[in-house]
C-alpha positions in Angstrom: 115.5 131.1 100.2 112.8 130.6 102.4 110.3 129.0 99.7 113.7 126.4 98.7 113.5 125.3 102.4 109.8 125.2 102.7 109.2 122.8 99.5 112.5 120.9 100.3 110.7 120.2 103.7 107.4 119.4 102.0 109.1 117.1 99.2 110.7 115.4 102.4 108.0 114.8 104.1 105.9 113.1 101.3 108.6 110.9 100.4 108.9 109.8 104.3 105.1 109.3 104.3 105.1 107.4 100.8 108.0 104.8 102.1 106.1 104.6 105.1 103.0 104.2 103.5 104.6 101.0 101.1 106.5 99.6 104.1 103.2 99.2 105.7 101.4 97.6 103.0 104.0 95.1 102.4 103.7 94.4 106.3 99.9 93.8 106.0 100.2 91.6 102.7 103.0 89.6 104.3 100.7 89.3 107.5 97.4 87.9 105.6 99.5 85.8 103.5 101.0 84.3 107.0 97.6 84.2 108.7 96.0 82.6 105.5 98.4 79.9 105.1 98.1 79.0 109.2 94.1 79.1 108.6 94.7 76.5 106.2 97.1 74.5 108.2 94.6 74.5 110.8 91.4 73.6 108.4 90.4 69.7 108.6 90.7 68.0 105.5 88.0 66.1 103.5 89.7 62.7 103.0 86.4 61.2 100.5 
């Protein structure tokens, strides 16, 4: 019984940190898309 709660507490935790871990990837991809598409907002353009 005590192993059952110990690895259902272990499994629990490393799916928390996973979805946390994917939540803030998606965060940081989202942000550079956002800052890279403001950069280029921002950049002159060569009108030759």
């Amino acid at each position: 019984m005590m192993l059952d709660t110990l690895m259902f507490g272990l499994v629990s935790w490393i799916f928390g940190l996973a979805v946390l871990y994917l939540v803030i990837r998606l965060a940081v991809r989202h942000a550079i898309k956002d800052a890279d598409g403001r950069r280029a907002a921002e950049r002159p353009r060569n009108s030759a």
